[in-house]
C-alpha positions in Angstrom: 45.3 -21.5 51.1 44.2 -24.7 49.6 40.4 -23.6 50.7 40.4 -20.8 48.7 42.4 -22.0 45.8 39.7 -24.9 46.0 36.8 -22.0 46.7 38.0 -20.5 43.3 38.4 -23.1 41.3 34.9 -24.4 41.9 33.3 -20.5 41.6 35.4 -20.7 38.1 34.0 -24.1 36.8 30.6 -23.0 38.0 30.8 -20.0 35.7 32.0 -22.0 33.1 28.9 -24.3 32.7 26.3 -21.6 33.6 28.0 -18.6 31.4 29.3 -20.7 28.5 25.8 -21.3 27.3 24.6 -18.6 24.9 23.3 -15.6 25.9 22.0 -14.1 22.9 19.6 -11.4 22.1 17.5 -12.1 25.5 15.2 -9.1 24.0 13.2 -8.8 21.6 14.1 -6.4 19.3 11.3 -4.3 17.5 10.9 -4.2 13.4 9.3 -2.2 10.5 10.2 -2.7 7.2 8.7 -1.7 4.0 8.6 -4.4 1.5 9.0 -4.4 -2.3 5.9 -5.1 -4.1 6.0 -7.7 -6.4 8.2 -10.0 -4.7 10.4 -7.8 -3.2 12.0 -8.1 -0.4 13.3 -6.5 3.0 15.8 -7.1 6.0 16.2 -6.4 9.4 19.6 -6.2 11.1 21.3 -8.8 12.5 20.7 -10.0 16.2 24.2 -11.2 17.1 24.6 -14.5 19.1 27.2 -14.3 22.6 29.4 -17.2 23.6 28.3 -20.9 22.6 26.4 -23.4 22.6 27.4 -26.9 20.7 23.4 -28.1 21.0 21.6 -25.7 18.7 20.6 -21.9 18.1 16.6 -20.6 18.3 15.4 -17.6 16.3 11.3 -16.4 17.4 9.5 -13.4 16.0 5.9 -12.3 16.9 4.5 -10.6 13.1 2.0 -7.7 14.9 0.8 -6.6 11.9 1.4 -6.5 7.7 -0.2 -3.8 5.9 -3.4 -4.3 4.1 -4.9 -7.8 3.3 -1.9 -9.1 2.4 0.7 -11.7 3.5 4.5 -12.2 3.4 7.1 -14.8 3.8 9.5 -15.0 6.4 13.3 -16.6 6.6 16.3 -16.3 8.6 19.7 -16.0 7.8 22.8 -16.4 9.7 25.6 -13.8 9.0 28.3 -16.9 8.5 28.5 -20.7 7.7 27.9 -22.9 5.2 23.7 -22.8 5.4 23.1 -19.5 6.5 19.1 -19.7 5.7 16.5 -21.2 7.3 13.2 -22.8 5.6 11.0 -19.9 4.5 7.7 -19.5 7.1 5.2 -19.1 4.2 1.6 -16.7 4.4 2.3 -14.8 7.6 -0.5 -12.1 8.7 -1.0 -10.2 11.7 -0.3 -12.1 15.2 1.6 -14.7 14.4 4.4 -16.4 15.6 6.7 -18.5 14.3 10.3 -19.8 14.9 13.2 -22.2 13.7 16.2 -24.3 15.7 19.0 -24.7 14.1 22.0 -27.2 14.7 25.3 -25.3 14.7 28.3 -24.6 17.1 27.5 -21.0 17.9 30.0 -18.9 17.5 30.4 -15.1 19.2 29.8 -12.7 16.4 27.5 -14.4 14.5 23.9 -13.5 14.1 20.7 -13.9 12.9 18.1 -11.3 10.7 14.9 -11.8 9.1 14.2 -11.7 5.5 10.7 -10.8 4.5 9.6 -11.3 0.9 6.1 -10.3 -1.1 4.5 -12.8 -3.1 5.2 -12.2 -7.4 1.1 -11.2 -7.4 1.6 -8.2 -4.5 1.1 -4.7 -6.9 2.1 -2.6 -3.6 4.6 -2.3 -1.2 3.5 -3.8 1.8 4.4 -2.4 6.0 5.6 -5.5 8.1 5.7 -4.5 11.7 6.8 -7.2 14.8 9.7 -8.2 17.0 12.3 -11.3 17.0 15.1 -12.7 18.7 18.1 -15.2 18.8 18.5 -17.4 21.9 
């Protein structure tokens, strides 16, 4: 009896420090937004965070291609705490990547979208197209 209690115990704890560290959005998840011309903006949904993780939180996204010549800027923002936004990723074209970490205690529920936004100057609504994800 004290094998197994000992067998479980161990299988637990092993869970616990494997499973306990986030599992968020481990796919990509696909975008197209139109955005407002003359510094308008768009959103995507959120992509919501699982478990926690006391040592940070990553958002990526691969920009495949915005419409025209033209260029936007890209943020994130976090559906709760006291900082929700990340630094804007400013000029961003066709093929790029980008990404931010962030310092927080993640919490199940929370999540992550992107926020694109024209520049004042952009007369036309412009097509971003991509994928991002939280991890």
């Amino acid at each position: 009896m004290k094998k197994v209690k000992s067998l479980v115990l161990g299988s637990a704890l092993a869970l616990l420090v494997t499973g306990g560290v986030v599992q968020a959005g481990e796919n990509w998840v696909g975008y197209n937004k139109d955005v407002g011309a003359f510094n308008g903006s768009a959103y995507t949904g959120y992509v919501g965070m699982t478990g926690y993780l006391t040592t940070g939180e990553r958002i990526a996204f691969v920009s495949s291609n915005v419409g025209g010549d033209y260029t936007v800027d890209i943020r994130a923002q976090r559906s709760g705490g006291i900082d929700p936004n990340t630094s804007w990723i400013r000029n961003v074209g066709d093929n790029v990547k980008g990404s931010w970490e962030r310092v927080y205690l993640n919490q199940e529920g929370e999540g992550y979208r992107l926020q694109f936004s024209n520049d004042l100057s952009t007369p036309v609504k412009v097509n971003v197209t991509g994928t991002f994800k939280t991890y």
